[in-house]
C-alpha positions as CSV (number, residue, x, y, z in Angstrom):
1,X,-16.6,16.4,-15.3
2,X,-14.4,17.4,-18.4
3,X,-13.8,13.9,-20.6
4,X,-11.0,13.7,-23.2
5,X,-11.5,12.9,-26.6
6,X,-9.2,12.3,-29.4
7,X,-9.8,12.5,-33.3
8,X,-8.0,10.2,-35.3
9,X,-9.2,10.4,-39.8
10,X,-6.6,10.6,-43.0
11,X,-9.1,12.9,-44.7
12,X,-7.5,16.0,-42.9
13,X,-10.3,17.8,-44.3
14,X,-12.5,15.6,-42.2
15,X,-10.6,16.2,-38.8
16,X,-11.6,20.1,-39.2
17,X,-15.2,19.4,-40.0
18,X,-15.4,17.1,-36.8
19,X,-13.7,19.5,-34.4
20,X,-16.4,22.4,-36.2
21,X,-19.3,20.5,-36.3
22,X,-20.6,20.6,-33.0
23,X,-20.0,22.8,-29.7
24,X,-17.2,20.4,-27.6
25,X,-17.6,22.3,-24.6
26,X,-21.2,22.3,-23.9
27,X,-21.0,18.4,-23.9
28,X,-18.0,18.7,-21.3
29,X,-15.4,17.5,-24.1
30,X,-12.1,18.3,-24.8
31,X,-10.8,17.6,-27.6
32,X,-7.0,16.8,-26.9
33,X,-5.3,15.6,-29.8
34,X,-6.2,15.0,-33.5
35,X,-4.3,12.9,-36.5
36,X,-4.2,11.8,-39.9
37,X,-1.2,9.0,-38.9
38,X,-1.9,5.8,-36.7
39,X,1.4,6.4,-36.2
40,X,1.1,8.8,-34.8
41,X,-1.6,8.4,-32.7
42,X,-0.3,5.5,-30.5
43,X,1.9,8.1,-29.2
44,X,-0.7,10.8,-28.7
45,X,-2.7,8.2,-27.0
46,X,0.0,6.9,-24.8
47,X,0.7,11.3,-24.3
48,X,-2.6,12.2,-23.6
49,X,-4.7,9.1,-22.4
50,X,-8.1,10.5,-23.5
51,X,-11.5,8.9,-22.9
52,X,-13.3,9.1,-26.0
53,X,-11.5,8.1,-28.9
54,X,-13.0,8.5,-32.6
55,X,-11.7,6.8,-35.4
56,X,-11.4,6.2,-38.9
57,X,-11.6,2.6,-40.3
58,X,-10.1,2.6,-43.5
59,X,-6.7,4.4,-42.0
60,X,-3.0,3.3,-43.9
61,X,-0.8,0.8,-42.0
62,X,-3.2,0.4,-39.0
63,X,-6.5,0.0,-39.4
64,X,-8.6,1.8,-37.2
65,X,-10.0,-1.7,-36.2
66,X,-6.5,-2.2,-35.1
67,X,-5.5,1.0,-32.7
68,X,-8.9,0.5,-31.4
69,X,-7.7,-3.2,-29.9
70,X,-4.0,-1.3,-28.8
71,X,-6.1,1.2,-27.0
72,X,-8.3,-1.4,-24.8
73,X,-5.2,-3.1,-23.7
74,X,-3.7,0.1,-22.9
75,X,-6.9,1.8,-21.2
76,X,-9.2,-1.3,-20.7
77,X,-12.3,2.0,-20.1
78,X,-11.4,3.6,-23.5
79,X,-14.3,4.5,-25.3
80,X,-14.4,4.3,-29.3
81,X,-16.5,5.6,-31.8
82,X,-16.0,4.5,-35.3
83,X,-16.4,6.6,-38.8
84,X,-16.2,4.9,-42.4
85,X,-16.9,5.4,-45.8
86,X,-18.3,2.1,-46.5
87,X,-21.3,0.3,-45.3
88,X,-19.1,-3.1,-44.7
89,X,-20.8,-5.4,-42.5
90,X,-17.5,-7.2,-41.7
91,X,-16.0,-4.0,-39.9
92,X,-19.3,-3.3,-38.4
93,X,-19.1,-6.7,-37.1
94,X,-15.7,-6.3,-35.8
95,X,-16.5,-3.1,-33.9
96,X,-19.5,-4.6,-32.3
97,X,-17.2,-7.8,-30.9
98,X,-14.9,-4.7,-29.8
99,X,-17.8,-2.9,-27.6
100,X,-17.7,0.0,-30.1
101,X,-19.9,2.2,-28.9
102,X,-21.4,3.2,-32.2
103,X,-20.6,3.2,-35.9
104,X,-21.0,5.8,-37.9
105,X,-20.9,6.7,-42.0
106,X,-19.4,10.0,-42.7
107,X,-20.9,10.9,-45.7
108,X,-24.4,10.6,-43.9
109,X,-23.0,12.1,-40.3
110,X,-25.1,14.7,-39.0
111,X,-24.3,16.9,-35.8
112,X,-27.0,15.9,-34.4
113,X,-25.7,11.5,-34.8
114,X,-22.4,12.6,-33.3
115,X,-23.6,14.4,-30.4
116,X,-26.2,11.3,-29.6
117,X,-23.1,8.9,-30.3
118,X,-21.1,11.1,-27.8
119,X,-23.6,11.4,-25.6
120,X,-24.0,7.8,-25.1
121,X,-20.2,7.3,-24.7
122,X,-20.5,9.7,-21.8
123,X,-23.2,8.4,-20.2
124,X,-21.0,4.7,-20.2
125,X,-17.9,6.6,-18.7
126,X,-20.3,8.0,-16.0
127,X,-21.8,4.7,-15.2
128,X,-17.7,3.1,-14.6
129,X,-17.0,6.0,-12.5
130,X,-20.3,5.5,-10.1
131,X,-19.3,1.9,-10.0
132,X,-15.7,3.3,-9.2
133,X,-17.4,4.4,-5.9
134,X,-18.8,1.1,-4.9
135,X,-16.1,-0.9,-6.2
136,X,-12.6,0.2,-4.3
137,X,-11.1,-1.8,-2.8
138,X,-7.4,-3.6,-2.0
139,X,-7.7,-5.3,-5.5
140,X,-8.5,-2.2,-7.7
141,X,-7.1,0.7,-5.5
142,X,-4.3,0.7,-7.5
143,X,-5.7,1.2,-10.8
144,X,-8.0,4.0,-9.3
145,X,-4.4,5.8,-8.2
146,X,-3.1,5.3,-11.4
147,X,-6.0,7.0,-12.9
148,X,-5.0,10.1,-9.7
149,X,-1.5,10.4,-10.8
150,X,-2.8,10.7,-14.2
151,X,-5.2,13.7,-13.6
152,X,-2.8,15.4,-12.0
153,X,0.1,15.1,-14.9
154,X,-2.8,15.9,-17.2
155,X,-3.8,19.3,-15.2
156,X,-7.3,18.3,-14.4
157,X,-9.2,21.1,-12.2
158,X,-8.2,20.9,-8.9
159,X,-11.4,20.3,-7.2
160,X,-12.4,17.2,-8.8
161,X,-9.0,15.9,-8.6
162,X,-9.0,16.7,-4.7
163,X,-12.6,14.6,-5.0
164,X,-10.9,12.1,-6.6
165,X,-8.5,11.5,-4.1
166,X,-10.7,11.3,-1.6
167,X,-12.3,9.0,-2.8
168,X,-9.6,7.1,-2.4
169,X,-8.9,7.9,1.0
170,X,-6.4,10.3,0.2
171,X,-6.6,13.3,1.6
172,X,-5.3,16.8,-0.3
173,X,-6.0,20.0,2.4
174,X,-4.0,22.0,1.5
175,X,-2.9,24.4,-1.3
176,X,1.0,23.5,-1.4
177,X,2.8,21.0,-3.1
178,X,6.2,19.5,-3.0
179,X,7.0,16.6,-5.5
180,X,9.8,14.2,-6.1
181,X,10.8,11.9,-8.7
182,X,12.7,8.2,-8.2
183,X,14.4,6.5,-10.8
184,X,16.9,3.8,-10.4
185,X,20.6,4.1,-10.5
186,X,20.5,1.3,-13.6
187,X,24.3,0.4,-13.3
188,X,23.5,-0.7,-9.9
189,X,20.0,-2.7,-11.4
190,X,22.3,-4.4,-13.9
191,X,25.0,-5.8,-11.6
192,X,22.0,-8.0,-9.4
193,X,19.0,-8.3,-11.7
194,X,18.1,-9.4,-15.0
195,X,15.8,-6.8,-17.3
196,X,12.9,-8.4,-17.2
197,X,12.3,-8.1,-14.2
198,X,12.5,-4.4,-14.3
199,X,9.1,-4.2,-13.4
200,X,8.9,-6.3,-10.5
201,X,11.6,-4.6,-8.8
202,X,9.9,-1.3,-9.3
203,X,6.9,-2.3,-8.0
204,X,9.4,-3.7,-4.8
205,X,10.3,0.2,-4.6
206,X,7.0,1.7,-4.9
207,X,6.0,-0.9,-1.8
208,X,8.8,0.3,0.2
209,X,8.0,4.0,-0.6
210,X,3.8,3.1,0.7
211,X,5.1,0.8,3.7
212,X,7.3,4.6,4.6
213,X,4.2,7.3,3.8
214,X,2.2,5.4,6.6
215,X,4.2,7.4,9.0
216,X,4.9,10.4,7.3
217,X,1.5,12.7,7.4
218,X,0.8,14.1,3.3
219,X,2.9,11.9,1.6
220,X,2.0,10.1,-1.4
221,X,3.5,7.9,-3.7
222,X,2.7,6.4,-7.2
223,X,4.1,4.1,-9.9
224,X,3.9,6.2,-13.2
225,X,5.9,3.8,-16.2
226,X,8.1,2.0,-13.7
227,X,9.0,6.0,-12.4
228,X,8.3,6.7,-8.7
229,X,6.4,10.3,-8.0
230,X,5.9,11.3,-4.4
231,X,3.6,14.1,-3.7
232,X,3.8,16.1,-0.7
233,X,0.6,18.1,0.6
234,X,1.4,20.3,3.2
235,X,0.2,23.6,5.1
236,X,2.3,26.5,4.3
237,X,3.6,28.2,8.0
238,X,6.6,29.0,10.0
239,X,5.9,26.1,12.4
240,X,7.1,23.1,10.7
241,X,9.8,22.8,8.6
242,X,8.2,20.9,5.5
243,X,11.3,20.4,3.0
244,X,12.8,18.8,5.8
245,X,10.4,16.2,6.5
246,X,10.0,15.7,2.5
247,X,14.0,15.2,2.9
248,X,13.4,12.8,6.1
249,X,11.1,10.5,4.2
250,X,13.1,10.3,1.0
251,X,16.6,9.7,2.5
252,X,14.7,6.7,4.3
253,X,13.5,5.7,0.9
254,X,17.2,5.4,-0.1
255,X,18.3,4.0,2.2
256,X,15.7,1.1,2.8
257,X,16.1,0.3,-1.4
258,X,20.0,0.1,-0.8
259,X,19.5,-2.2,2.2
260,X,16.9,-4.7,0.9
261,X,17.2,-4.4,-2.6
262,X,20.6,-3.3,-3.2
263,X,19.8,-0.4,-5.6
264,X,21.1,3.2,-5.8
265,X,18.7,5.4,-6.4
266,X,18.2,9.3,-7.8
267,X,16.2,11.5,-7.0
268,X,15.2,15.1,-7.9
269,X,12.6,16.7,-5.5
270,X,11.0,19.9,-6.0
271,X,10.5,21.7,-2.9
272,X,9.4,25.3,-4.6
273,X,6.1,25.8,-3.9
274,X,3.1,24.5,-6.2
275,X,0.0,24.0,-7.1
276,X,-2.2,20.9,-7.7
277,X,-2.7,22.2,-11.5
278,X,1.0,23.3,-11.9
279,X,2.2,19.9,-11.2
280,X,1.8,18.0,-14.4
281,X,3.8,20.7,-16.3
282,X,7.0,20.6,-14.3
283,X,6.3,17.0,-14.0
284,X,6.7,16.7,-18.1
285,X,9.5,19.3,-18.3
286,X,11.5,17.5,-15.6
287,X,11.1,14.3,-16.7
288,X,11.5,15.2,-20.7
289,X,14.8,17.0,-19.9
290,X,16.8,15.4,-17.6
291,X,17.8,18.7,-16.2
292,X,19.5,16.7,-13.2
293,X,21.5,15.1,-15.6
294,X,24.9,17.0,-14.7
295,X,23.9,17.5,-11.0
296,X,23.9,15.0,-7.6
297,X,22.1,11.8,-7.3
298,X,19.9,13.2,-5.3
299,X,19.2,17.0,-6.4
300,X,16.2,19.6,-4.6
301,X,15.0,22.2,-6.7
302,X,14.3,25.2,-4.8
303,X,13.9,27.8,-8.1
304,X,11.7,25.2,-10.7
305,X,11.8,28.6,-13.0
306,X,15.6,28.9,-12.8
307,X,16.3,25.1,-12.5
308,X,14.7,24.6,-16.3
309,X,16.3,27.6,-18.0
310,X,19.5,25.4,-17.0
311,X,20.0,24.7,-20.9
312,X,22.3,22.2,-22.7
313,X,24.1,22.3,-26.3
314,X,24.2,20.2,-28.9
315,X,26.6,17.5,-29.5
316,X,29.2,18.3,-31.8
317,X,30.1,15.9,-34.6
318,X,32.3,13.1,-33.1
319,X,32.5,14.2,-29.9
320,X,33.4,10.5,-28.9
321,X,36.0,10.1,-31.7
322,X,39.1,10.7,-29.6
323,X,38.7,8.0,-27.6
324,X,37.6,5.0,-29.7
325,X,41.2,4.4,-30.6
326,X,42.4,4.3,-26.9
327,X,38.9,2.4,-25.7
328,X,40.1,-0.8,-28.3
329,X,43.7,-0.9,-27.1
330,X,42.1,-1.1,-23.5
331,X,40.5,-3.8,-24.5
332,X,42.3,-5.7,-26.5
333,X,44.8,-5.4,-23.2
334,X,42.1,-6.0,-20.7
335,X,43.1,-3.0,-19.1
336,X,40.2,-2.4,-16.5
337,X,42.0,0.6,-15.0
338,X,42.4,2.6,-18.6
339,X,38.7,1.6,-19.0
340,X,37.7,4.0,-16.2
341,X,40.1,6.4,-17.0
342,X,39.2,7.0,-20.6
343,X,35.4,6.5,-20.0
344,X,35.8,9.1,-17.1
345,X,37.7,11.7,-19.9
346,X,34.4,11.5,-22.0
347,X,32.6,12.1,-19.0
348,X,34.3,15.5,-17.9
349,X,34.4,16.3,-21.8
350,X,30.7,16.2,-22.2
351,X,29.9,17.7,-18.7
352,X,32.5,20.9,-19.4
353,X,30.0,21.3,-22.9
354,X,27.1,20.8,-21.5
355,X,26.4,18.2,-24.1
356,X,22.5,17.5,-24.4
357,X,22.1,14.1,-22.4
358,X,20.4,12.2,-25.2
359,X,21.9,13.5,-28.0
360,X,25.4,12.2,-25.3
361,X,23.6,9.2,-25.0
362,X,22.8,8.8,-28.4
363,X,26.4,9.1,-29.7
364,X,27.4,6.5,-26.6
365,X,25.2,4.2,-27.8
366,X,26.7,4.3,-31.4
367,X,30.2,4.1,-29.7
368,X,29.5,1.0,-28.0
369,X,27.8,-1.1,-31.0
370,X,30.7,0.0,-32.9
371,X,32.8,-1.4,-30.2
372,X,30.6,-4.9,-29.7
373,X,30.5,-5.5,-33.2
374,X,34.1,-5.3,-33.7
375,X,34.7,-8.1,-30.8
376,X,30.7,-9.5,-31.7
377,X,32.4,-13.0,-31.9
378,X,32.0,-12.5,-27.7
379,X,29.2,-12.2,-25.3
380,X,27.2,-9.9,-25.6
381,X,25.2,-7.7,-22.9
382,X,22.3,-6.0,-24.7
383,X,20.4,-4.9,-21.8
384,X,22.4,-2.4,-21.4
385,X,20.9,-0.7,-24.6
386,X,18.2,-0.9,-23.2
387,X,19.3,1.1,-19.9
388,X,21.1,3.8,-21.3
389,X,18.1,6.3,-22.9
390,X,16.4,5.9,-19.2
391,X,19.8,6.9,-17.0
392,X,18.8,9.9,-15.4
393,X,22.8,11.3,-14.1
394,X,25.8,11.3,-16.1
395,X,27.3,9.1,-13.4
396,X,24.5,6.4,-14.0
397,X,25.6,6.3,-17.9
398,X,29.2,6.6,-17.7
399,X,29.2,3.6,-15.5
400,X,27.2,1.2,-17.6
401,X,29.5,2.4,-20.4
402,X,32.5,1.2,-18.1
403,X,30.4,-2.0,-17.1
404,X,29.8,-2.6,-20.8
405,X,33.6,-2.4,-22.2
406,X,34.7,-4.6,-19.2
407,X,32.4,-6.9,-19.8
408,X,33.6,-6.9,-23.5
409,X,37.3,-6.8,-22.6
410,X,36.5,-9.9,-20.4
411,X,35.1,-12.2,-22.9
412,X,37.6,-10.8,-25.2
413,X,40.4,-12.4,-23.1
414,X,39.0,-15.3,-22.2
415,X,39.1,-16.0,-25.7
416,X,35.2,-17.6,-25.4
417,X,33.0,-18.3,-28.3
418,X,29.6,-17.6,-27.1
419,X,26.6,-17.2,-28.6
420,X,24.8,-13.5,-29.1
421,X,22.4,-13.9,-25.4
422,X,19.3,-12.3,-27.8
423,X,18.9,-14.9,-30.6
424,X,17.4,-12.5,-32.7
425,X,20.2,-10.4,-33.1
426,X,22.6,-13.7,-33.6
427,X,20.4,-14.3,-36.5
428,X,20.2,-10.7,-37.6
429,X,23.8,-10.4,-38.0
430,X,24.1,-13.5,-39.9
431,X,21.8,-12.5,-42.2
432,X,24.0,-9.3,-42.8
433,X,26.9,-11.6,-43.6
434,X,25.9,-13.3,-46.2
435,X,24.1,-10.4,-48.0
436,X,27.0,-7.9,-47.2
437,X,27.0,-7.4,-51.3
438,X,23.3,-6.5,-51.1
439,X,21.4,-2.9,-50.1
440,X,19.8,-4.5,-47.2
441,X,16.6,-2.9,-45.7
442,X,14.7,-3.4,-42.8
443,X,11.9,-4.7,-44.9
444,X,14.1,-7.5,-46.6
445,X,14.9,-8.4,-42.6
446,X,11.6,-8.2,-41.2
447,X,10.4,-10.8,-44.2
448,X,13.1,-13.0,-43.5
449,X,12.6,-12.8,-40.1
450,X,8.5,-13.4,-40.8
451,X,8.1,-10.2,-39.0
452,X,5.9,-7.3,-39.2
453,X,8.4,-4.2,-40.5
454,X,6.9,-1.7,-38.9
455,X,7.4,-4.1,-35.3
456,X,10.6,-5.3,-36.5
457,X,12.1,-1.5,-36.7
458,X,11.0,-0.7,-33.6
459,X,12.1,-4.3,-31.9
460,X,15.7,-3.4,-33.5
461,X,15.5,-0.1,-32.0
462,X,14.6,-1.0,-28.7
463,X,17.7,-4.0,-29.0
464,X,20.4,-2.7,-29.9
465,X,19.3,1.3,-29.3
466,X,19.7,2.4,-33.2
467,X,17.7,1.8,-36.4
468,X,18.7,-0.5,-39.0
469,X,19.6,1.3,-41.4
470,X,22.5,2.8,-39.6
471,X,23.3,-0.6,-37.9
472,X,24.0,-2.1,-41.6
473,X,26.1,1.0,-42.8
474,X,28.2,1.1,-39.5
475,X,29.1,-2.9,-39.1
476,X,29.9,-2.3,-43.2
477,X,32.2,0.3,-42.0
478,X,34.0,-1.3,-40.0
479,X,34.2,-4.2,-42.4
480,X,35.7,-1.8,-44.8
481,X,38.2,0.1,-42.7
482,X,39.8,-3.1,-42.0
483,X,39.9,-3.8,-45.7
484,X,41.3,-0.8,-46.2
485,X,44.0,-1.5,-44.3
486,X,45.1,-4.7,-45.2
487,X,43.5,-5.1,-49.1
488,X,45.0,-3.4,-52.3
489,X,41.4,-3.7,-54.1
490,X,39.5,-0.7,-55.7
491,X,37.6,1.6,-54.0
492,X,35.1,1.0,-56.7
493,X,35.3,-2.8,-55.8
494,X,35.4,-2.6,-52.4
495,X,32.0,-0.2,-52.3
496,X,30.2,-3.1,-55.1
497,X,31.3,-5.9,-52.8
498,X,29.7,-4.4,-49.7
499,X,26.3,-2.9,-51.7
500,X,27.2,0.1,-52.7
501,X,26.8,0.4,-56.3
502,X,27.8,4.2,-56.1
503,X,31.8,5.2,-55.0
504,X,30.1,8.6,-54.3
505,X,27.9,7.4,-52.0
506,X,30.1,5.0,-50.5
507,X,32.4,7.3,-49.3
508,X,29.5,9.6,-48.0
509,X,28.8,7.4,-45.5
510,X,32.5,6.1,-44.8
511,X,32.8,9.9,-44.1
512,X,30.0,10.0,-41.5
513,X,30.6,6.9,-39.8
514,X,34.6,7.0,-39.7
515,X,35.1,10.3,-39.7
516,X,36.6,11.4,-42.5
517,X,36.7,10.0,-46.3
518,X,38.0,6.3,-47.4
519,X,40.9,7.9,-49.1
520,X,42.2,10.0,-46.1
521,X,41.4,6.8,-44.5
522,X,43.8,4.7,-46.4
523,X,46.6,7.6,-46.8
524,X,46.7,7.9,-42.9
525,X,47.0,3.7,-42.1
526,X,49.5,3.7,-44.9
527,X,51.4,6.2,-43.8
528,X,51.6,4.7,-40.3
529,X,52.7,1.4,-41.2
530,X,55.9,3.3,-43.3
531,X,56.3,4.8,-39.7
532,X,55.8,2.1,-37.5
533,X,58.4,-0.2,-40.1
């Protein structure tokens, strides 16, 4: 059996001189992934879920100490191996209360101590998957599937995998493959259930879709980050129509979630033949893509080679532009109605240019914070941040767009006062208020907050769906537009008084946030009110 391992040292240098110094292969290793960044290596980890990981102690920003406790709550089984340059008996310590299974000094490493130390990590994952063997059962079948679905994404040889599964009492015969994915229509989600309990409902779904396989022969389902995958193992022949019994048991899928859960869901099925190893690959490049994104809710693939050359172009600077204007009146009017309308332009807009969903995504989700923060004194709905990047159709995004500027344009009207529903982000903006006059980073906020910056820039991300940096510039933005309008002060003053101790660069990012410079800015309001008088 082929283990992964992944290198992780920032002594580059170093990472060639591991991956030379002994022969990988003979030992049944691959090595998957190597890094200088810890950074970076939480997302090769999370990318490539290896078995073996050896590490660096003395890495920048993470210690080595550190990802090695990340990885054991990610992969509980993860082996580590740690290298350093000093002989510190407080890190040896801490790798021994972390089950390291060695720790080694570099500048003494011989071939000969790496292959024993790899050796014995080997010997540890062989001994979990003998107990695998014994120790199914209803509790820890699940975890055992996980680990299936995972060789399969991963491309692991066919045979072993095909002994893996049947293992589990799964049974793989044949050489064809169909495979679907299930993600939930989110603006249905967000109408009946609260975020965090996103993961419950899934695992409601993935119930449903095992309570259905029972009656439908070489169908298989699996939970994979909250996404459904159903694989389909079938015999290739003229005598039974395969896609439509895929079709059968997915339709009933559908329509079991819509009855007893009330959720729409899309789906994108690949019924062009495939192999076990082949798999894993359209697996990535489907769900990376989103090449459904301007198709049905519930798309086959019948050409997977002709399906991904299906390419999209980039979004041209602001696209969304147009509409802002027209959005605010609609809501300043409550105008439900114009709402749809205009949110359904943008739609056909980006469909007819094949805009590339996330970068579409990406300038929605700028549209909409601009939008919120110029009525923030309402209600807020954040999840919906949070659901946008993961919409998998244009539909399911254009109508939390639409759910989000009603629900804006209906706190608007009713006048109310209430507080920000994440308190972090009330306290956030706050913050930003009474340093407007100051450069303020995301370090200054994640000390005033008592935070971690490294968690706090990724915890703003994930909140409100863009960095901080371009959270501060845009809500000064607005601020100054509106001075604009109504104050006769300098631009030089006006740039000091929001941080900007540069007019230069002060109108460098007016430009790319408004759209064009604060002068033209000014000459086109002043020009309208002569009009308009």
């Amino acid at each position: 059996m082929m283990h992964k391992v992944m290198l992780i040292d920032d002594d580059v240098p170093m990472l060639k001189v591991l991956q030379q110094m002994i022969d990988w292969e003979s030992l049944k290793l691959h090595v998957v992934g190597s890094t200088y960044s810890s950074a970076k290596a939480l997302l090769m980890f999370e990318e490539t879920s290896p078995d073996i990981v050896i590490t660096d102690i003395g890495l920048p920003k993470k210690s080595g100490i550190e990802l090695a406790m990340i990885f054991r709550e990610m992969k509980p089984d993860i082996r580590v191996i740690f290298l350093t340059c000093h002989e510190d008996f407080h890190y040896a310590q801490q790798a021994v209360q972390l089950n390291a299974d060695d720790y080694l000094l570099k500048d003494k490493l011989t071939a000969e101590q790496l292959e024993q130390s790899l050796r014995k990590s080997i010997g540890l994952l062989s001994r979990i998957s003998t107990k695998m063997d014994k120790e199914v059962s209803s509790y820890n079948s699940e975890l055992f599937k996980q680990g299936l679905i995972q060789r399969v994404i991963d491309g692991v040889h066919p045979g072993s995998t095909v002994e893996y599964a049947a293992r589990l009492g799964i049974s793989w015969e044949y050489a064809c493959f169909m495979m679907g994915t299930v993600n939930i229509h989110y603006s249905t989600y967000e109408q009946r259930y609260v975020q965090s309990n996103l993961p419950l409902i899934s695992y409601a779904i993935y119930n449903i879709s095992m309570e259905l396989s029972a009656s439908y022969q070489g169908i298989t389902s699996f939970i994979e980050h909250e996404k459904l995958v159903i694989l389909y193992n079938y015999r290739d022949n003229l005598a039974d129509n395969a896609y439509l019994h895929f079709q059968k048991y997915l339709q009933e899928l559908r329509n079991h979630c819509s009855h007893f859960l009330k959720l729409q869901l899309s789906t994108v099925t690949v019924t062009d033949k495939m192999g076990l190893q082949s798999i894993g690959t359209f697996y990535h490049q489907i769900v990376q893509y989103k090449n459904e994104f301007y198709e049905s809710n519930e798309l086959a693939v019948t050409d997977v080679q002709l399906f991904l050359k299906n390419m999209f172009l980039p979004s041209p600077q602001g696209l969304l532009d147009p509409y802002k204007s027209d959005i605010e009146r609609a809501i300043l009017k409550n105008d439900t109605e114009s709402i749809c309308n205009i949110v359904s332009a943008m739609g056909r807009n980006a469909q007819g240019k094949r805009i590339e969903p996330s970068e579409l995504v990406q300038d929605l989700l700028t549209l909409l914070r601009s939008i919120d923060i110029m009525f923030s004194k309402w209600k807020s709905d954040e999840a919906i941040y949070s659901y946008l990047p993961y919409a998998r159709t244009l539909e399911d995004v254009m109508e939390l767009v639409v759910s989000k500027f009603v629900h804006i344009a209906q706190y608007h009207q009713k006048g109310t006062r209430q507080v920000v529903q994440e308190p972090k982000l009330q306290i956030i903006q706050h913050y930003i208020d009474k340093h407007l006059s100051e450069n303020i980073t995301s370090i200054d906020m994640a000390r005033y907050l008592f935070l971690n910056s490294s968690y706090f820039s990724r915890y703003f991300k994930r909140l409100s769906g863009i960095n901080f940096t371009d959270y501060v510039h845009q809500y000064k933005m607005e601020i100054a537009t509106k001075m604009l309008k109504t104050s006769n002060q300098t631009f030089e003053s006006l740039a000091m008084g929001l941080g900007y101790s540069d007019r230069t660069y002060f109108s460098k990012v007016f430009k790319k946030y408004i759209g064009m410079t604060p002068s033209e800015y000014k000459t086109k309001h002043s020009i309208n009110r002569y009009i308009n008088k």
